[in-house]
C-alpha positions as CSV (number, residue, x, y, z in Angstrom):
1,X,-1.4,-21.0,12.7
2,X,0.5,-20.5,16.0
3,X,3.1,-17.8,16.1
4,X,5.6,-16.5,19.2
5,X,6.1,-13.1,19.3
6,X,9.7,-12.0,19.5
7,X,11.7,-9.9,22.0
8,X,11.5,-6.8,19.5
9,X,7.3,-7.3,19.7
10,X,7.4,-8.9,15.7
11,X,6.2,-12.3,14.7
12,X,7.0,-13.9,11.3
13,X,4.3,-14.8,9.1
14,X,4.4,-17.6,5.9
15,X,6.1,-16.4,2.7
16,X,2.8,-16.1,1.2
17,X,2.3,-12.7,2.8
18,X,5.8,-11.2,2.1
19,X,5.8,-7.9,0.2
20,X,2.0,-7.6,1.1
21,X,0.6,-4.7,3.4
22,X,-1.0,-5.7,7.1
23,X,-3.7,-3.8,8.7
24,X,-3.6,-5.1,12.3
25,X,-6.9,-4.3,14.3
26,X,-7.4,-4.6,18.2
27,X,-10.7,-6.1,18.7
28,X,-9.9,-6.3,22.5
29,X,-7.3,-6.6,24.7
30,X,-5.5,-9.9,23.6
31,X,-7.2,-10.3,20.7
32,X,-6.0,-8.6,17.0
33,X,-7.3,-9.4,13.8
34,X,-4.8,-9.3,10.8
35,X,-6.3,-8.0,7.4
36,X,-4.4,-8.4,4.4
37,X,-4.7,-5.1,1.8
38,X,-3.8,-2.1,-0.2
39,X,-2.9,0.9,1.6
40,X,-4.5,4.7,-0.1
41,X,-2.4,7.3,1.2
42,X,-5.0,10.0,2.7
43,X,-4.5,12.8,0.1
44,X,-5.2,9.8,-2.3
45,X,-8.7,9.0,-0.9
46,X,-11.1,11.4,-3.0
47,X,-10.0,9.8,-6.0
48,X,-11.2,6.2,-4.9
49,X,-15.0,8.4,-4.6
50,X,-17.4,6.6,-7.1
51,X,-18.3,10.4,-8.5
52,X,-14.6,11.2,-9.1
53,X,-13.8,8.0,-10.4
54,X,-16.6,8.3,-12.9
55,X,-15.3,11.8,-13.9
56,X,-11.8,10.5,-14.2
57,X,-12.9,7.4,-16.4
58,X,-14.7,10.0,-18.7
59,X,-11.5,12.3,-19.2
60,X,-9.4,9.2,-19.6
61,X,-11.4,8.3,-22.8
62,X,-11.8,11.3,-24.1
63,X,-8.1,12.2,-23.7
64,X,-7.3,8.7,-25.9
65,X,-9.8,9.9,-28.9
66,X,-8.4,13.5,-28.7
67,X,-4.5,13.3,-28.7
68,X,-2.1,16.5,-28.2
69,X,-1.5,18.8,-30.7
70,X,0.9,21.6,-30.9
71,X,-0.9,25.2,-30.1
72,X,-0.5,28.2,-31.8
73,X,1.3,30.4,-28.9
74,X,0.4,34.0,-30.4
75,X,-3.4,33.1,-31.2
76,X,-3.6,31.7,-27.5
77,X,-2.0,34.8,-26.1
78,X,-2.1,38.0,-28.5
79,X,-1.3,40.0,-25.3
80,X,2.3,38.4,-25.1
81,X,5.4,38.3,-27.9
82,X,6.5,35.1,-28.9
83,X,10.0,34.3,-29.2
84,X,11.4,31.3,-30.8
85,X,13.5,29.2,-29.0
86,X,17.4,28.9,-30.0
């Protein structure tokens, strides 16, 4: 594929790509290479770690066998009165 690069330094690629996030790497001078991919934000990265992601998996199922249930305030915290909402 042969592109022109525009005035504003852009170049237009097929619709195929639209939407889709473009890492562009400088090999050299003259010379990029265009990788199509999913960005992880930075403060996102430890999750993508095969350790945490192992841990997470593991807390995922045991959070579908073990729904919510409502907790008994007063026996959680004897220390502190309870009031009823209104």
């Amino acid at each position: 594929m042969l592109k022109s690069v525009g005035r504003s330094g852009q170049i237009s690629l097929s619709k195929q790509y639209a939407g889709k996030t473009v890492m562009i790497e400088q090999i050299e001078t003259g010379v990029c290479l265009l990788k199509i991919g999913e960005f992880i934000p930075v403060s996102e990265r430890w999750l993508h770690d095969p350790a945490v992601s192992q841990d997470l998996n593991e807390a995922i199922v045991w959070a579908e066998k073990h729904p919510p249930q409502d907790s008994d305030m007063s026996a959680l915290f004897p220390e502190i009165e309870c009031q009823e909402l209104r």
